[in-house]
C-alpha positions in Angstrom: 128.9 37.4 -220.4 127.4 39.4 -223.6 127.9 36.3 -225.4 126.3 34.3 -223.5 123.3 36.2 -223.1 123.1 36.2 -227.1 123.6 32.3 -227.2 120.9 31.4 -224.7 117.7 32.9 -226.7 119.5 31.2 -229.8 119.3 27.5 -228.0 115.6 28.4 -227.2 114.1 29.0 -230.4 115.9 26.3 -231.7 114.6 24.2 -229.3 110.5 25.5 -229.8 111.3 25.3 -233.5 112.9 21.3 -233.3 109.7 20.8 -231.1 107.2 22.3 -233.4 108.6 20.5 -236.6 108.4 17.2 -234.4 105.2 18.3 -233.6 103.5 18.6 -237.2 105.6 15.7 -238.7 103.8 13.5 -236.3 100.5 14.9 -236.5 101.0 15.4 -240.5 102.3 11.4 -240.3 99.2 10.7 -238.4 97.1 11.8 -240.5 98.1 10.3 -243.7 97.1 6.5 -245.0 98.8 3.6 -242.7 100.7 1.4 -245.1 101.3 -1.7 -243.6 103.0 -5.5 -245.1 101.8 -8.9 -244.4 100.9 -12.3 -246.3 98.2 -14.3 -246.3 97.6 -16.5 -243.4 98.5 -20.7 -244.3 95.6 -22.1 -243.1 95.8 -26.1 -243.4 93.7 -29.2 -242.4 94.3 -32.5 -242.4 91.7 -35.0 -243.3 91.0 -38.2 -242.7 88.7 -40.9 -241.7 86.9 -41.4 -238.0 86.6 -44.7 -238.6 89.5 -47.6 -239.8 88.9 -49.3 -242.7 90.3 -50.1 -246.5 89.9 -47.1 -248.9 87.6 -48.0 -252.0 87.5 -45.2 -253.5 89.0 -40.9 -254.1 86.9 -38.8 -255.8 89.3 -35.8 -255.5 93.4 -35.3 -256.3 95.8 -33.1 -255.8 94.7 -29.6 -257.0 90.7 -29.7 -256.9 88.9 -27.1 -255.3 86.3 -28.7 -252.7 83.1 -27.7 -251.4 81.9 -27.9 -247.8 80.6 -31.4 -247.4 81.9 -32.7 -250.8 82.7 -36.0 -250.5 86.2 -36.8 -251.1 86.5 -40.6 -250.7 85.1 -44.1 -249.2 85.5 -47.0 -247.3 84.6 -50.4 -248.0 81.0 -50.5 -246.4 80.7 -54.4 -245.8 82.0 -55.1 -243.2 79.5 -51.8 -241.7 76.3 -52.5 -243.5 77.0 -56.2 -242.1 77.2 -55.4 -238.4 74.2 -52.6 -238.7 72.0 -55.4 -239.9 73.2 -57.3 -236.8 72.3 -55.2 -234.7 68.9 -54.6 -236.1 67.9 -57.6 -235.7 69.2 -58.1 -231.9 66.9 -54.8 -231.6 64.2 -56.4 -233.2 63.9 -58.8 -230.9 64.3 -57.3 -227.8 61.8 -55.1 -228.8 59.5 -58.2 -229.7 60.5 -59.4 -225.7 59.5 -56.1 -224.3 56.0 -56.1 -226.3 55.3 -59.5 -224.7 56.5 -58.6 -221.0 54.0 -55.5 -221.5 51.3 -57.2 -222.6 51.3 -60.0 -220.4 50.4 -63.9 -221.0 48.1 -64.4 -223.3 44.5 -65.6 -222.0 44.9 -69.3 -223.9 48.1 -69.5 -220.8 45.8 -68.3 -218.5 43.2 -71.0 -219.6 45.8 -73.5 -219.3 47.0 -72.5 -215.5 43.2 -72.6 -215.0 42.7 -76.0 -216.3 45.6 -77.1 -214.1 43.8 -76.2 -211.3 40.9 -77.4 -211.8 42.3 -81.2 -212.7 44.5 -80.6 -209.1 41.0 -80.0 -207.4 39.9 -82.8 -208.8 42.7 -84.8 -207.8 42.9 -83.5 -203.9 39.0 -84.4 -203.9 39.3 -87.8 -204.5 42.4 -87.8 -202.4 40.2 -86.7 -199.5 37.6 -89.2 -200.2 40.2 -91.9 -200.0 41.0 -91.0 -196.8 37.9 -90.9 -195.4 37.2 -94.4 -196.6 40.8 -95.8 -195.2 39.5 -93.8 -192.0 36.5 -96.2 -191.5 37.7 -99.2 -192.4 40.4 -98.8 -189.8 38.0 -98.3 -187.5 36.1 -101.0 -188.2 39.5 -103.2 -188.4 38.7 -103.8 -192.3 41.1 -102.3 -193.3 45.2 -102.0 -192.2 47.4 -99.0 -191.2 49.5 -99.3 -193.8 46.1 -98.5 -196.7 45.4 -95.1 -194.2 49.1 -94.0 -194.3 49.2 -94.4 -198.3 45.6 -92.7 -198.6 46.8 -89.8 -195.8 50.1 -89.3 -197.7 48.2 -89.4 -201.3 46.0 -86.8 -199.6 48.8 -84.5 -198.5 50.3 -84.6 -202.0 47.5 -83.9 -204.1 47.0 -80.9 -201.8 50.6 -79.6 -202.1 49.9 -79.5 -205.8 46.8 -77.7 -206.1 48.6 -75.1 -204.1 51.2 -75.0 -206.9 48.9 -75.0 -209.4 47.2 -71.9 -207.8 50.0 -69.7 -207.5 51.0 -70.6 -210.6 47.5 -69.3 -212.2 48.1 -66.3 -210.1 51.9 -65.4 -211.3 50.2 -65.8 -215.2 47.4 -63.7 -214.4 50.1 -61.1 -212.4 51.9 -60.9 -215.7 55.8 -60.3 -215.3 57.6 -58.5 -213.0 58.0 -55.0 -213.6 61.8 -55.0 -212.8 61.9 -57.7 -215.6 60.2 -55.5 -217.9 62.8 -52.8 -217.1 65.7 -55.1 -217.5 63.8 -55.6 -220.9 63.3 -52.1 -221.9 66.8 -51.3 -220.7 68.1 -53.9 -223.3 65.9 -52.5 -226.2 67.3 -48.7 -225.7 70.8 -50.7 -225.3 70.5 -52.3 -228.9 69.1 -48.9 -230.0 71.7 -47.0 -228.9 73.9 -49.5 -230.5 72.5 -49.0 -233.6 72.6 -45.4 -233.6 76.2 -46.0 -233.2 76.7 -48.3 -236.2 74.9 -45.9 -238.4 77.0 -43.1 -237.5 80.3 -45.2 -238.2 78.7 -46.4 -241.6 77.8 -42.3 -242.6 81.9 -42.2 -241.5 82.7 -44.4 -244.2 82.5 -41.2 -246.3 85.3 -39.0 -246.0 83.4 -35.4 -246.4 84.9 -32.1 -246.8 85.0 -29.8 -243.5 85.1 -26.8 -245.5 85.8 -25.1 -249.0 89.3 -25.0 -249.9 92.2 -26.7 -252.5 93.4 -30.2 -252.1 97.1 -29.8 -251.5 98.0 -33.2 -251.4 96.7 -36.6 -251.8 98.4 -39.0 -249.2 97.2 -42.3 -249.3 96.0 -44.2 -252.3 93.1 -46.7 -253.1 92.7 -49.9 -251.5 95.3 -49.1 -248.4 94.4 -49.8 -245.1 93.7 -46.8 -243.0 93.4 -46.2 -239.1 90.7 -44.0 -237.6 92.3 -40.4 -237.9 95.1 -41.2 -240.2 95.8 -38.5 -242.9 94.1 -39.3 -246.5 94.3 -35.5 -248.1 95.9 -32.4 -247.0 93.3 -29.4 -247.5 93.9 -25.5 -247.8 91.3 -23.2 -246.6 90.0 -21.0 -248.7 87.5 -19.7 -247.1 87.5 -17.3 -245.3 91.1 -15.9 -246.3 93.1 -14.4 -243.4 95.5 -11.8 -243.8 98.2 -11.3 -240.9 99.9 -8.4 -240.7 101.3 -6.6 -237.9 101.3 -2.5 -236.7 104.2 -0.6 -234.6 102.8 0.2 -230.8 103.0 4.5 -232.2 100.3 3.4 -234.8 98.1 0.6 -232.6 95.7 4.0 -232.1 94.9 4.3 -235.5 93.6 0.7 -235.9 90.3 -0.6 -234.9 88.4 -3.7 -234.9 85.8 -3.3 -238.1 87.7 -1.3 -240.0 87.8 -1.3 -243.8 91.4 -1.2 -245.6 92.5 -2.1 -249.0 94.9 -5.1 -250.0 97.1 -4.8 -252.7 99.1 -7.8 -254.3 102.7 -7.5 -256.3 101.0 -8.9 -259.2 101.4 -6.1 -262.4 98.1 -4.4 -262.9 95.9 -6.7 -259.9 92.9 -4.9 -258.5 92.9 -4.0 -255.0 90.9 -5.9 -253.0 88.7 -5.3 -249.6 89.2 -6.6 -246.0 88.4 -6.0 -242.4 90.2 -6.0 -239.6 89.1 -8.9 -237.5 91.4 -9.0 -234.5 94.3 -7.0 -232.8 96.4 -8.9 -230.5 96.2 -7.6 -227.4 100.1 -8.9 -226.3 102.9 -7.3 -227.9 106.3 -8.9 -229.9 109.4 -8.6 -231.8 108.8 -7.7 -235.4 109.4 -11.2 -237.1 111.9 -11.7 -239.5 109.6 -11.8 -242.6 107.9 -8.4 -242.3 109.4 -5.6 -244.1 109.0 -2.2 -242.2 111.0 0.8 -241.8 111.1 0.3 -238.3 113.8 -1.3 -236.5 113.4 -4.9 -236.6 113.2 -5.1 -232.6 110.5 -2.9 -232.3 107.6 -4.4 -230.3 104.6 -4.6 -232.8 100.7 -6.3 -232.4 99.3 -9.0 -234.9 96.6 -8.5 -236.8 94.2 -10.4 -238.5 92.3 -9.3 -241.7 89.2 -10.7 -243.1 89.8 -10.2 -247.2 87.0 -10.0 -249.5 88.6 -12.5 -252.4 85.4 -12.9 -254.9 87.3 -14.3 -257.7 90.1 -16.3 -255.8 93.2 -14.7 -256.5 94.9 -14.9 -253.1 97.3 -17.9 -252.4 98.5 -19.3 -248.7 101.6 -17.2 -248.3 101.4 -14.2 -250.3 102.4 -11.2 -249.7 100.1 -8.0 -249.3 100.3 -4.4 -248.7 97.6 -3.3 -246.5 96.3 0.4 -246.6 94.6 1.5 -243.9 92.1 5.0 -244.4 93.4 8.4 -243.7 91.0 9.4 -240.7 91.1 6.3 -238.4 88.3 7.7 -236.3 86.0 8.0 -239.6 87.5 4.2 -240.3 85.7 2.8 -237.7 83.4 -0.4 -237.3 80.6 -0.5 -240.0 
């Protein structure tokens, strides 16, 4: 019983002294810079034409460094220029069509119809006259049926055609109908539109960088034909350079969006460089196989993302980095 008494204060202080030292190593650990291991995200594009077409031309090869909206190669442009002065010209004169609907006929027309009119008058006139004269000598059995039914039916036509002729003067003084004029207007914006089209394909004809970065590889050669979207070069981003990296769930406090840390390549006597941390995933995952931590390997861990600072372009798709986070991770905070 003595002994056991003895024991029991023994197991306690053991116990508040295991805590304690648990205690500080993780506050101590806490407190101390975050060393983390990661590589530099590979960040590829592959480019090619929106439009088919035989390749005339590569300005870059395999190797070159590329600026944003650096032309890398071109299409034969015939076949393009050809059909955009096509359509031009269809555009051209629908436009001419529309100008006449909206301005109407033109006043020697109008003279015309009147003319017309006035010879129809004319015509119904003596036509009436005619009549009149067949009308008295039937009456006065001078003349036959037969000469009043020609001069009645001679009558009846000449009228029938000054009415023509009078709507006609009126449908050229009216002008044209206003849904024709829409159907014309409708078919200028048509051939415009058409057009706007043709010039954008033509501008496609030139195979433009969609950001800076390091032609990889050079796929396809000059004069092969190529479909719209088919690969020509194989581009690396360069900018801007990602970092991934990823941090155990015990240290996911200690890292915030905006943070500054250093990067640190293997390379004998390289200068650390700058970053920021641009993203924490908010799902966790295994540890992949290619990061090296002292953690076990099935430990649940967050990606990162990392925005490096590379002035003089010393990072490579693929490389490894060490990234040091600061000391005080509440003083490390967005800036």
């Amino acid at each position: 019983m003595n002994a056991a008494k003895k024991i029991v204060p023994l197991l306690v202080v053991l116990a508040l002294a295991i805590g304690g030292w648990q205690w500080w190593k993780g506050h101590a650990a806490a407190g101390g810079p975050l060393v983390l291991q990661g590589n530099v995200e590979v960040r590829q594009v592959n480019v090619g034409f929106k439009v088919a077409g035989r390749i005339q031309s590569l300005a870059v090869d395999e190797g070159a460094s590329v600026k944003q909206g650096q032309r890398l190669a071109s299409l034969d442009k015939v076949y393009f220029e050809d059909a955009l002065r096509q359509l031009r010209a269809q555009a051209d004169q629908s436009a001419a069509n529309l100008a006449k609907m909206e301005a109407g006929n033109r006043p020697e027309e109008i003279a015309q119809a009147e003319a017309v009119v006035a010879d129809r008058e004319a015509s119904a006139a003596n036509a009436k006259a005619a009549i009149e004269r067949a009308t008295q000598l039937l009456k006065s059995n001078a003349g036959t049926q037969k000469a009043y039914d020609d001069a009645l039916a001679a009558s009846r036509q000449t009228d029938a055609q000054l009415q023509s002729a009078r709507q006609a003067l009126r449908l050229m003084k009216a002008g044209f109908r206003k849904e024709d004029i829409e159907i014309a207007r409708a078919q200028l914006a048509d051939r415009k539109a058409a057009i706007e089209i043709a010039e954008r394909q033509l501008a496609d004809a030139d195979l433009l960088a969609p950001s800076d970065g390091v032609v990889l590889s050079r796929v396809r050669e000059a004069g092969a034909i190529v479909n719209a979207g088919e690969t020509v070069f194989v581009l690396s981003l360069t900018n801007p350079v990602w970092v991934r990296t990823y941090v155990s769930e015990p240290d996911l406090g200690r890292v915030k969006p905006g943070m500054k840390v250093a990067l640190q390549t293997d390379a004998p006597g390289a200068q650390p460089l700058k970053g920021t941390v641009g993203f924490i995933s908010t799902t966790a995952e295994f540890t992949p196989k290619t990061v090296e931590t002292r953690e076990l390997r099935t430990a649940l861990v967050y990606r990162i993302r990392i925005v490096a600072e590379d002035p003089q372009g010393v990072l490579r798709q693929g490389m490894p980095l060490t990234v040091t986070l600061p000391d005080d991770a509440t003083a490390g905070g967005a800036q």
